[in-house]
BAFI-3210 file (N, C-alpha, C; in Angstrom, 3 decimals, decimal comma, padded with zeros to 6 digits):
// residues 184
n [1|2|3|4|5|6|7|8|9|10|11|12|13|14|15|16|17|18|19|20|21|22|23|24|25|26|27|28|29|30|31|32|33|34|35|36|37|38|39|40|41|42|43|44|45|46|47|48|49|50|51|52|53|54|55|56|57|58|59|60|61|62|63|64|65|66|67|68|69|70|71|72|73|74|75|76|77|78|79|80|81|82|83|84|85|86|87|88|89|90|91|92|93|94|95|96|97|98|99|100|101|102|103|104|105|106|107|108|109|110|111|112|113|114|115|116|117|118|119|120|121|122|123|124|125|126|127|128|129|130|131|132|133|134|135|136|137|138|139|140|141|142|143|144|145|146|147|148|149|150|151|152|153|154|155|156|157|158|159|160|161|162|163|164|165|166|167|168|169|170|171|172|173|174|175|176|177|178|179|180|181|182|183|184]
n.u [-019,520|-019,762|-022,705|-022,541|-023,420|-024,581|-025,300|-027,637|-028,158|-028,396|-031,149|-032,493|-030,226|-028,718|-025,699|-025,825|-027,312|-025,562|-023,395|-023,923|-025,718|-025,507|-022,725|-019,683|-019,673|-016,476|-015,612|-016,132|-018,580|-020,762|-021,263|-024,996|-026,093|-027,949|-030,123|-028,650|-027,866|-024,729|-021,202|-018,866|-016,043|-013,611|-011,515|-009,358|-008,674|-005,289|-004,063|-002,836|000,205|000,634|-003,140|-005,289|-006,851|-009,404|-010,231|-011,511|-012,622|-010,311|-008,707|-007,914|-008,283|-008,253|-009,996|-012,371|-015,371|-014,874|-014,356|-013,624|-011,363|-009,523|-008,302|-009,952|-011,499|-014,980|-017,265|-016,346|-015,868|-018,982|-020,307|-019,200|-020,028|-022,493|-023,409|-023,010|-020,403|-019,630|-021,178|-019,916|-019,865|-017,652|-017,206|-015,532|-016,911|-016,592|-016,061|-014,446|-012,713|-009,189|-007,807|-006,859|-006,894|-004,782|-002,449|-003,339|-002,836|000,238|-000,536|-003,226|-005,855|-005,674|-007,094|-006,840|-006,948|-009,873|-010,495|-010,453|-012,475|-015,397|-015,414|-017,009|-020,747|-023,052|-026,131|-028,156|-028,860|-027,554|-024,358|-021,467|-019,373|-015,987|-012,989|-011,711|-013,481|-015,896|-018,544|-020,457|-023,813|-024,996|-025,691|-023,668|-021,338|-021,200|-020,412|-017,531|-016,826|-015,309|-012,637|-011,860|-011,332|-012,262|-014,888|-017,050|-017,710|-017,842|-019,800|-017,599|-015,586|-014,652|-013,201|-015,508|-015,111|-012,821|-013,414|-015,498|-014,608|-012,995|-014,935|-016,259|-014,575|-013,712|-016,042|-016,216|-014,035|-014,664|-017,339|-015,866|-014,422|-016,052|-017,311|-015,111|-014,720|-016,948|-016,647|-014,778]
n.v [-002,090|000,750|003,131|006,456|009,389|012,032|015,264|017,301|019,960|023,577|024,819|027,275|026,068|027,431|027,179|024,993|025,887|028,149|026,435|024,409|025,803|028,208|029,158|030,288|032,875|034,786|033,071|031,793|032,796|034,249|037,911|039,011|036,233|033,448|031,018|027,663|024,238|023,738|023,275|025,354|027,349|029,448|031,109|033,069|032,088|030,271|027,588|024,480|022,705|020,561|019,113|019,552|016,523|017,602|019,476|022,940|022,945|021,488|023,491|024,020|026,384|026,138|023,594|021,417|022,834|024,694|024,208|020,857|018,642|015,726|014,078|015,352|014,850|013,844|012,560|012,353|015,165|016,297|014,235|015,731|018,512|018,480|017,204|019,591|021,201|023,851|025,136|025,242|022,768|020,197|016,756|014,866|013,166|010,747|008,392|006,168|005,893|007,510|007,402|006,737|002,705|002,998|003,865|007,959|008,484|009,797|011,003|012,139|009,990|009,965|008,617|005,227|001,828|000,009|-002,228|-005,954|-007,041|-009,277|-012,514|-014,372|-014,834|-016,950|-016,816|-018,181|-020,302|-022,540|-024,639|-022,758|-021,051|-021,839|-020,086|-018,150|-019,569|-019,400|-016,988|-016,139|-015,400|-016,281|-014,280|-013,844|-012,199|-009,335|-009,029|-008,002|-007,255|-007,547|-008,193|-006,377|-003,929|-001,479|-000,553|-002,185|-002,973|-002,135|-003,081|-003,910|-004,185|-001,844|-000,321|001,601|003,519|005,628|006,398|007,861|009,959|011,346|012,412|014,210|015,484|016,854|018,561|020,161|021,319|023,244|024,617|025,976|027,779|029,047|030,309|031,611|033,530|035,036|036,340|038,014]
n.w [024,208|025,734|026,733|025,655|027,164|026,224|026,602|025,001|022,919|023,958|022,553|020,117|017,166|016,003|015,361|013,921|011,929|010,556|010,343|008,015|006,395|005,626|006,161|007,523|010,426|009,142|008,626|005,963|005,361|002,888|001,692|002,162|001,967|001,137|002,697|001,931|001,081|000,680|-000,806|001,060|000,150|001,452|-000,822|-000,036|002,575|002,259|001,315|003,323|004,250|006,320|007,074|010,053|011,073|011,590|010,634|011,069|013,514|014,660|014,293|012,182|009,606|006,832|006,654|006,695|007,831|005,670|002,461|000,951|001,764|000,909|003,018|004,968|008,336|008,138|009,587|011,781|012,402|011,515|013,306|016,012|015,773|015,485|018,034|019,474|019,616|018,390|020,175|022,193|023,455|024,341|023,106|021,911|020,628|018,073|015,005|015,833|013,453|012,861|010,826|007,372|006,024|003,831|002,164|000,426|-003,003|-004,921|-007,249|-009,241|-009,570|-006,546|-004,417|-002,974|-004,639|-003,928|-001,566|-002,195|-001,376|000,304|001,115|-000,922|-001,338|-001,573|-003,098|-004,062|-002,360|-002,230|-002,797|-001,429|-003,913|-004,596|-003,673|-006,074|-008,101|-010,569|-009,914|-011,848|-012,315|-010,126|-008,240|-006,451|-006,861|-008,763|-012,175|-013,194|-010,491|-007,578|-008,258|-010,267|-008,962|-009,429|-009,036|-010,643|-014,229|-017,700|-019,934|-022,157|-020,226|-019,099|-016,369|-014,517|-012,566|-012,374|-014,790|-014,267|-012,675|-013,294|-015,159|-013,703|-012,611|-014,603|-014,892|-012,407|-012,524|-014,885|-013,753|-011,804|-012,876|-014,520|-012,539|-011,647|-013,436|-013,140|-011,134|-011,461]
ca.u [-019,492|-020,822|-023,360|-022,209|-024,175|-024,694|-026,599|-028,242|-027,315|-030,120|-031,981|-032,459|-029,467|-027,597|-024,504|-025,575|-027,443|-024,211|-022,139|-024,675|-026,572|-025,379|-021,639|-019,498|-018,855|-015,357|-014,496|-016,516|-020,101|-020,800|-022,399|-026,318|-025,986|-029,558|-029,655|-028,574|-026,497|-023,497|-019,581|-018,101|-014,600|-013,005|-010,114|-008,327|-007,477|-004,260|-003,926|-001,698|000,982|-000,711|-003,975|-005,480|-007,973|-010,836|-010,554|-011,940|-013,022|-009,614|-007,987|-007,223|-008,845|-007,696|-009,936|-013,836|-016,512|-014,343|-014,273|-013,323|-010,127|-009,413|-008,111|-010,521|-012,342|-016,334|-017,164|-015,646|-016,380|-020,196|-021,041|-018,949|-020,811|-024,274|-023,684|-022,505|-019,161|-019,156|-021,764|-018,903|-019,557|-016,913|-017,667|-014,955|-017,378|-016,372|-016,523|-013,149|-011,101|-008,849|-007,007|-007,063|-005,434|-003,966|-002,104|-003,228|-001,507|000,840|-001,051|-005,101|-006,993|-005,506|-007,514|-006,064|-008,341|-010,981|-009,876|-010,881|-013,861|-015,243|-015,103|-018,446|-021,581|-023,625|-027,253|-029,178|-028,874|-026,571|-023,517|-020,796|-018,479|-014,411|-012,502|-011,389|-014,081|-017,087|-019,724|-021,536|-025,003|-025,359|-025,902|-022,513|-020,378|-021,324|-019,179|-015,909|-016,577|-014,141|-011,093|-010,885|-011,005|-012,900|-016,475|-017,857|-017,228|-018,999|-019,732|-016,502|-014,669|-013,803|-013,308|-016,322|-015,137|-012,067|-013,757|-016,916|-013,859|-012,046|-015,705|-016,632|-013,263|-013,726|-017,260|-016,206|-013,345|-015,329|-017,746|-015,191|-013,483|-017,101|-017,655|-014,529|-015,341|-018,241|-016,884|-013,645]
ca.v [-000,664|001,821|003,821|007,920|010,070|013,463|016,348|017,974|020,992|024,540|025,157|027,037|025,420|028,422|027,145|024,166|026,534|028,321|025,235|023,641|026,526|029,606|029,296|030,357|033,922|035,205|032,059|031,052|033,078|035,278|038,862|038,499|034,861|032,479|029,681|026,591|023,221|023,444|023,475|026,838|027,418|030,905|031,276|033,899|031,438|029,426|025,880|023,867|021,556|019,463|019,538|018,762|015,815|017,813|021,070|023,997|022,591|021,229|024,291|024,109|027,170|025,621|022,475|021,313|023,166|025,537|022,988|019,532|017,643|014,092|014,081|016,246|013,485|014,394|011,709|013,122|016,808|016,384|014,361|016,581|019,981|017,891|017,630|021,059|021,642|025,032|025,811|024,922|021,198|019,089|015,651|013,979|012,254|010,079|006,759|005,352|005,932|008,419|007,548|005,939|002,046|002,959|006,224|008,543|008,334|011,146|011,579|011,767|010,310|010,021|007,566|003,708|001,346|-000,509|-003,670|-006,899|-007,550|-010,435|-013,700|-014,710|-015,467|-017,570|-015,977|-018,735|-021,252|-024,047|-024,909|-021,547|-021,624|-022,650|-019,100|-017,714|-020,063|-018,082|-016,965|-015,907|-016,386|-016,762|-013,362|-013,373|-010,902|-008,513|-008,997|-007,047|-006,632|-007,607|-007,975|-005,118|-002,342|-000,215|-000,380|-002,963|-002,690|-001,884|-004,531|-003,610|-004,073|-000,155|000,263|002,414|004,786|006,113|007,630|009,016|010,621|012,199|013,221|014,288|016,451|018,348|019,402|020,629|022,050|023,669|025,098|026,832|028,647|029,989|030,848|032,741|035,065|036,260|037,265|038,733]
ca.w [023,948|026,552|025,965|026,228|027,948|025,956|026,880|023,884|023,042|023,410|021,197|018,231|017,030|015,273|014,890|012,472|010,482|010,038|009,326|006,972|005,493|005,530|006,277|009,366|010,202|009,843|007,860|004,640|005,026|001,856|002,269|001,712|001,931|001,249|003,162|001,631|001,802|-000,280|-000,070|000,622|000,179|001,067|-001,546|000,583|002,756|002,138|001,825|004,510|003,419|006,462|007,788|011,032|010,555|012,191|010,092|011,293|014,789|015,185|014,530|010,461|008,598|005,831|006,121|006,632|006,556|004,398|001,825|001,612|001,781|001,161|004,649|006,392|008,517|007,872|009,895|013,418|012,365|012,142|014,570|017,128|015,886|015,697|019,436|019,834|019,210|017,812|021,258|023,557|023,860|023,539|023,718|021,322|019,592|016,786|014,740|015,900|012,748|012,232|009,326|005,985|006,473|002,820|002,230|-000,702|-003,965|-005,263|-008,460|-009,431|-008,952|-005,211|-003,423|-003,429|-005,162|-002,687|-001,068|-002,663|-000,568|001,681|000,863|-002,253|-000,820|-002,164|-002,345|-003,999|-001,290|-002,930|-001,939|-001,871|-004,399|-004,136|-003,788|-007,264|-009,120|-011,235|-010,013|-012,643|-012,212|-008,799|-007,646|-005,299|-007,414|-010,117|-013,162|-013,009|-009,169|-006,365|-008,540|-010,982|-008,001|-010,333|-009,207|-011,748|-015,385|-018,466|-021,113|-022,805|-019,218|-019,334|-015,318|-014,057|-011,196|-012,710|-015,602|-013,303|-011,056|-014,542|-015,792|-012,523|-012,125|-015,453|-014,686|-011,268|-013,129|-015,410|-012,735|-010,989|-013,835|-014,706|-011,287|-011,346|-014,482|-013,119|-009,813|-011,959]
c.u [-020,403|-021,337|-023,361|-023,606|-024,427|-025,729|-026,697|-028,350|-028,778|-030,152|-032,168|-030,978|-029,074|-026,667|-024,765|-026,513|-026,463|-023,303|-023,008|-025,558|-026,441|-023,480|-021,294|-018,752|-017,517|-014,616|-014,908|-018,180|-020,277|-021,929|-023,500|-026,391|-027,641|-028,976|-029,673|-027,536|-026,022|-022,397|-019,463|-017,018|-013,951|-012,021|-008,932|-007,691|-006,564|-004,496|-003,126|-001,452|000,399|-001,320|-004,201|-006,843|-009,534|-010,745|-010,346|-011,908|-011,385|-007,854|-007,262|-008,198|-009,330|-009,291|-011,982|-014,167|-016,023|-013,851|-014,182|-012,324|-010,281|-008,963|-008,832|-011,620|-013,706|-017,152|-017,574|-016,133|-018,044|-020,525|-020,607|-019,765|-022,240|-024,551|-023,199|-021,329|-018,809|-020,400|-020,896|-018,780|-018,355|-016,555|-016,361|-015,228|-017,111|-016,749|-015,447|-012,150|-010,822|-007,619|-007,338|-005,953|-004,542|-003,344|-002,665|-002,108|-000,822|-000,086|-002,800|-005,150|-006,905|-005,519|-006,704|-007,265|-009,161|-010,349|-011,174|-012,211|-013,770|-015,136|-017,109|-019,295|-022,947|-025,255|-028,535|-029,567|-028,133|-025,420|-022,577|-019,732|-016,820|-014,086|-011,667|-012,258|-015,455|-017,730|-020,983|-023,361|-025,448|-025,824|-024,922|-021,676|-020,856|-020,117|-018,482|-016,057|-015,559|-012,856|-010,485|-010,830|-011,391|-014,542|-016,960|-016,422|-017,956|-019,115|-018,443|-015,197|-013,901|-014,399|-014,344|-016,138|-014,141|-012,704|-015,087|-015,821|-013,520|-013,229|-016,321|-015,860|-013,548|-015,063|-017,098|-015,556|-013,854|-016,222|-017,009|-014,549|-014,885|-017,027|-016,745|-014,082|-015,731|-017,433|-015,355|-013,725]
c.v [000,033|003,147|005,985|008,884|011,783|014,249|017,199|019,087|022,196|024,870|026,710|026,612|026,053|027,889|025,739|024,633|027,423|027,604|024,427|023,911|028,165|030,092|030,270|031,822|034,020|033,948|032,468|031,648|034,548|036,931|038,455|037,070|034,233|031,508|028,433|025,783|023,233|023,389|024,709|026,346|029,015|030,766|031,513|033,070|030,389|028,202|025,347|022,700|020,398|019,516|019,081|017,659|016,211|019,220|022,008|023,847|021,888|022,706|025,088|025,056|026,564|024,289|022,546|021,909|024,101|024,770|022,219|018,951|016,453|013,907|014,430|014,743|013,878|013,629|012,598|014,509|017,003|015,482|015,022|017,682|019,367|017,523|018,407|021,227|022,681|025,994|025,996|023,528|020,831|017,971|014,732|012,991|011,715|008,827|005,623|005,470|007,178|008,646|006,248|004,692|002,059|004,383|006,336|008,479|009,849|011,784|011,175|010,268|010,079|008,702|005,998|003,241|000,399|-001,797|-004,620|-007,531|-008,824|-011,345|-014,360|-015,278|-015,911|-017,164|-017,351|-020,246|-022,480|-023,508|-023,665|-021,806|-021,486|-020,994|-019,080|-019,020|-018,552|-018,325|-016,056|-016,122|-016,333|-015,427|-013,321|-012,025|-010,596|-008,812|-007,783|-006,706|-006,660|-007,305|-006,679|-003,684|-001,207|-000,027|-001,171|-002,265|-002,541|-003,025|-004,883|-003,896|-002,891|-000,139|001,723|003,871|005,404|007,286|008,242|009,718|011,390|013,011|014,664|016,063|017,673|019,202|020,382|021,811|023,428|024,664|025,861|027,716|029,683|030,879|032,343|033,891|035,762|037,368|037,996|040,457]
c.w [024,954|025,981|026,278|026,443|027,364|026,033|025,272|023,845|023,162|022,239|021,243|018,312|015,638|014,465|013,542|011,510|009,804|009,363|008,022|006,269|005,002|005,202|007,388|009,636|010,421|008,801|006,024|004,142|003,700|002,195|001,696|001,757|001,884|001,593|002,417|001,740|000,294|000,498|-000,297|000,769|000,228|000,218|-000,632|001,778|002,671|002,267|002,679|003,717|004,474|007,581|009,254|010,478|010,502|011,569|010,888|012,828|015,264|014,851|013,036|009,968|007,435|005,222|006,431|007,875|005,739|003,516|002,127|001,213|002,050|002,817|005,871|006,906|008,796|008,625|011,780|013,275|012,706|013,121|016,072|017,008|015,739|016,885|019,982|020,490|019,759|019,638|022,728|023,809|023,217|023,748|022,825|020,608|018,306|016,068|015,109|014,846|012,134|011,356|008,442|006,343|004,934|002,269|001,148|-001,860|-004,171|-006,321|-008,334|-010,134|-007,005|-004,320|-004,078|-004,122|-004,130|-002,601|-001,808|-002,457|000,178|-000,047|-000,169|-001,156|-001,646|-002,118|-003,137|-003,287|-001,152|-002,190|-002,001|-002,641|-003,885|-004,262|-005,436|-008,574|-009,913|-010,530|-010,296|-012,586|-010,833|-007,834|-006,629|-005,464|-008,328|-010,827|-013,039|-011,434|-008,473|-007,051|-009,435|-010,228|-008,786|-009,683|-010,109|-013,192|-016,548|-019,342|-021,210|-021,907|-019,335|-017,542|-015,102|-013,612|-011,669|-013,978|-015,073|-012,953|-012,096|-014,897|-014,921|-012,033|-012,839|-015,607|-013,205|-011,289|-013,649|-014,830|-012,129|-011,896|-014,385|-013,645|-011,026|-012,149|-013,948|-012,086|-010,533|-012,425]
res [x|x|x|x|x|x|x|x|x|x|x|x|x|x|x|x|x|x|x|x|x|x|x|x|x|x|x|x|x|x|x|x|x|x|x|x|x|x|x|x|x|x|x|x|x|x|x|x|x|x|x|x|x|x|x|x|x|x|x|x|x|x|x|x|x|x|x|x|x|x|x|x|x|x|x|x|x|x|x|x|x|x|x|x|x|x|x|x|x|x|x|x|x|x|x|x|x|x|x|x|x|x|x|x|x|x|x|x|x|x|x|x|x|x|x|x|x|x|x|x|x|x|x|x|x|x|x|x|x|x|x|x|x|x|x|x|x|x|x|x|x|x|x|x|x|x|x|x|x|x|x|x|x|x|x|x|x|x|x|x|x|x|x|x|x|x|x|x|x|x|x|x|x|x|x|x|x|x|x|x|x|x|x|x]
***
């Protein structure tokens, strides 16, 4: 891997207090605005049936830092505007991937479930065990790990991450339907 050569962008460094504290004029910045890190999202504008991967910086209104889309790649976006992007640089900086190797589902909770993992490793120095034996005990796998694609499991084996993502949803839910009283 060679090592890229970027010039650092001048300083004060405006534009990522815009994208990461204030929000970006013209898109997503509120009048009076206090600086802080959250998600904005303008309403007014439209969603796209489909995005560009790089949002805003690649040309999508629609997509990050004006919210966030499963698609938008967060990844590629900041570290292009953390070496100045939005100043004129444009260096193409990324991490190498720009896509998911499993598509999105149609329905929620969306994402696929996590690949199976590596191969058990044995952490208290004995011999590793045979593929699909237990290992309980051994500190290789957490119970319910690799195979139930949930994140662990609870005593009860009630998959983890599915009901964080459902509880997760209706508080977010919830949050936004307040939100949009007030400003009603």
């Amino acid at each position: 891997m060679r090592a890229l050569r970027i010039k650092a962008p001048a300083t004060p460094r405006n534009d990522l207090v815009s994208v990461f504290l204030t929000g970006v004029d013209g898109l997503n910045k509120p009048p009076n605005v206090k600086p802080s890190e959250q998600l904005r999202l303008n309403m007014s504008i439209a969603p796209v049936a489909v995005g560009n991967r790089l949002g805003v910086i690649g040309g999508d209104k629609a997509g990050f830092p004006n919210g966030r889309r499963l698609s938008d790649d967060i990844v590629d976006i900041t570290l292009q505007v953390a070496e100045g992007f939005l100043s004129g640089q444009k260096t193409g900086l990324g991490d190498g991937v720009d896509a998911n190797d499993v598509a999105f589902g149609a329905s929620f909770p969306y994402l696929a479930l996590p690949h199976t993992g590596s191969e058990a490793v044995n952490l208290s120095g004995g011999p590793a065990a045979e593929p699909g034996a237990s290992t309980q005990g051994t500190g290789a796998t957490p119970k319910g790990g690799v195979q139930t694609g949930g994140g662990g499991t609870s005593p009860r084996q009630t998959p983890m991450v599915p009901i964080a993502g459902v509880m997760g949803g209706c508080a977010l839910l919830g949050y936004g339907v307040s939100r949009r009283r007030r400003h009603s």
